[in-house]
N, C-alpha and C positions, 0 to 999 in steps of 0.2 A: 504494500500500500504506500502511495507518494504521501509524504511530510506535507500534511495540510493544516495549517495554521495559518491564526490572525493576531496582531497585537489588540486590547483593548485602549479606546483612546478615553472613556469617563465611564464614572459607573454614578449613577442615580439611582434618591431615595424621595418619598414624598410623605406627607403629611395631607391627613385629607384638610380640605376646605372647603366652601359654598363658594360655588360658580354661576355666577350671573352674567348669561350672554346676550339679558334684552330680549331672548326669544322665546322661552317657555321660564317655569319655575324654577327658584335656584335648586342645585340640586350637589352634592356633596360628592368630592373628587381628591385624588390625590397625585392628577394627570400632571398637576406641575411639581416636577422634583426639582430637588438641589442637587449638585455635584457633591461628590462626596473626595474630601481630600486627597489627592494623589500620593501622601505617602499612609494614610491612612486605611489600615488593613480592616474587613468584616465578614464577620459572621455569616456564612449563609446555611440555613437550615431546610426542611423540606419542602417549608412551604416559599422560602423566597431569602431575599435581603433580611438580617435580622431587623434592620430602623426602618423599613420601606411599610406603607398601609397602603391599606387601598378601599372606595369609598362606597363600591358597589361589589358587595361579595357573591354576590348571584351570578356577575358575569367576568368577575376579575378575581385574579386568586386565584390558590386551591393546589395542589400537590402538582398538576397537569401544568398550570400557571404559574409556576413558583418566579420565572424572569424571564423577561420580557426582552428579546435582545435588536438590536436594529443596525443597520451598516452604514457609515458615514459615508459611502460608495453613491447610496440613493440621498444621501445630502446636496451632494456634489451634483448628481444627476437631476433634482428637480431645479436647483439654481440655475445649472447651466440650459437648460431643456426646456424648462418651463419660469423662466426668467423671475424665479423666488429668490428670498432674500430668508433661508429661514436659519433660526436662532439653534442652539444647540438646546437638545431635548424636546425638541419639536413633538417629536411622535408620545413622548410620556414612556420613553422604551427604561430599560434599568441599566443595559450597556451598552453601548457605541462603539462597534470594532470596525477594524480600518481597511484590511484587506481582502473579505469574504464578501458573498452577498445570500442570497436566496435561490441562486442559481449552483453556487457551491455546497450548500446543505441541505442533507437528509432527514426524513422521518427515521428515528433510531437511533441517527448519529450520536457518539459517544465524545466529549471533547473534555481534556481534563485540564484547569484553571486553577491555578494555583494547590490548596489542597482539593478544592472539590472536583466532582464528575459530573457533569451533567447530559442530560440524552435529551434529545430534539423531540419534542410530541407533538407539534403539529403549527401552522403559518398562524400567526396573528390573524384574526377576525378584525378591523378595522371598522369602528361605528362613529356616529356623527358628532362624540364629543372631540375629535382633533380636530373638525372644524369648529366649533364651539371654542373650544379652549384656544385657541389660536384666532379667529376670528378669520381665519383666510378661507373665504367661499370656495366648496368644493372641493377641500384639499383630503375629506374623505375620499370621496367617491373617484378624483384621482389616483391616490395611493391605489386601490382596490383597482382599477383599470388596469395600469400599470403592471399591474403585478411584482409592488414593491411593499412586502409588509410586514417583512421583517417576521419574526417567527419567538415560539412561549420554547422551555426549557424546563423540565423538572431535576432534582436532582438529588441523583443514586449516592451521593455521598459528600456529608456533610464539611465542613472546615469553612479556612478566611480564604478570601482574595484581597487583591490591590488592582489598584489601575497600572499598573506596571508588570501585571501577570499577562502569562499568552493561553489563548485557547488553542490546544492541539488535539487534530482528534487523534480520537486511540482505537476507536472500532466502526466499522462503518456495513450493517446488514441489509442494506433496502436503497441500493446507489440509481434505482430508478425513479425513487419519489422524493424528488426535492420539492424545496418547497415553493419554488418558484412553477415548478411540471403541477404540483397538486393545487396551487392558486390557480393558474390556468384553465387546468379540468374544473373546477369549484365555478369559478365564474360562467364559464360556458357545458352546465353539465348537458344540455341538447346533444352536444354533438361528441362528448366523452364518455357515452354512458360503459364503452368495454374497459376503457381506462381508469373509469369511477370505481368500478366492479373491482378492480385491482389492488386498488388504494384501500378499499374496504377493507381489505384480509390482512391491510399492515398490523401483526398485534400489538407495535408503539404506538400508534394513532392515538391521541388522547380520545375518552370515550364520547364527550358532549363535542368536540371538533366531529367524529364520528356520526353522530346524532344528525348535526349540522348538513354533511355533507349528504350523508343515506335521505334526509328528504327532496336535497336538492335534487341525488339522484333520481327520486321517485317520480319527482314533478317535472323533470327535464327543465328545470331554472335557467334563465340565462342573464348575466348585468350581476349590475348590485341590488343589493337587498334595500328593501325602504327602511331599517335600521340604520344604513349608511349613510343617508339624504340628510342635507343640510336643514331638511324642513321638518324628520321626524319630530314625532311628540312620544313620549311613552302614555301609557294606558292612562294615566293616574295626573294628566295633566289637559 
């Protein structure tokens, strides 16, 4: 197996808060993090960052979600591409690696960071508080076209990191389902349905990603979902 690694360029933690976008109800987030010192080592346990919250545990979180990782690759790319000006931590991700993207990792991938291991369980789901929290129109429903979304991380074994630690992977079972190939299929399952079928049997798949995708399967979906849209409302609003 080729030496596939990335350096980590910040790692973010958040605090929730009420978020008023002027468009629906405020609603409690902890999409905006802080960098966390660069020589400053931390804790990560199962469920994530030991100092990191988060403010909707129904759809964030959880052993499947423990960190949330994103590529300053697709930084680079929506600036120059799409002529943004965006800030670091835009996406609400926990890390920012420098030389991987979504096209480079797998569902199952194993990559070891400092003491911990973490395994790849399935592409970011991307909904309409990155446009909310950022205020830049569309810049969900972009990310999700694109097929830039960065991907969750559970993790097999516990210890610190630093922002000066590298992700190498160390085992890699399923080099046909990156997560850029399973956003793809997700988005267009019309016309992936043999592909979808495939992706199902990964047994890394997180289960509710799994959920997710088996209806899209069912329905032959195609786009983004109206969770994504700049204009959702949740139920209770």
């Amino acid at each position: 197996m080729n030496v596939i690694k990335t350096n980590i360029k910040h790692i973010y933690c958040g605090t929730v808060e009420e978020i008023n976008d002027g468009k629906r109800k405020q609603y409690p987030s902890a999409y905006r993090k802080k960098k966390i010192d660069p020589h400053k080592s931390l804790f990560v346990n199962n469920l994530g960052l030991i100092d990191d919250m988060q403010g909707d545990k129904v759809n964030h979180g959880g052993a499947d979600k423990a960190v949330c990782v994103y590529s300053q690759k697709y930084y680079d790319f929506f600036n120059n591409i799409h002529s943004l000006e965006l800030p670091e931590c835009t996406f609400g991700e926990n890390i920012t690696i420098l030389d991987l993207d979504d096209s480079d990792v797998c569902i199952g991938d194993r990559f070891q960071c400092g003491e911990v291991i973490f395994e790849v369980s399935q592409p970011r789901q991307p909904c309409w508080k990155i446009s909310s929290v950022t205020g830049i129109k569309n810049l969900t429903s972009l990310v999700v076209k694109e097929y830039k979304t960065g991907f969750y991380v559970r993790v097999i074994q516990e210890g610190f990191i630093a922002t000066d630690d590298t992700l190498e992977l160390i085992s890699r079972n399923y080099p046909e389902f990156t997560i850029e190939f399973v956003n793809q299929c997700s988005f267009n399952a019309k016309d992936n349905q043999e592909n979808i079928k495939k992706i199902l049997t990964c047994e890394k798949l997180a289960r509710a990603y799994y959920e997710s995708l088996l209806k899209r399967y069912k329905f032959k979906e195609h786009g983004i979902q109206n969770w994504q849209e700049d204009e959702y409302l949740s139920n209770n609003e």
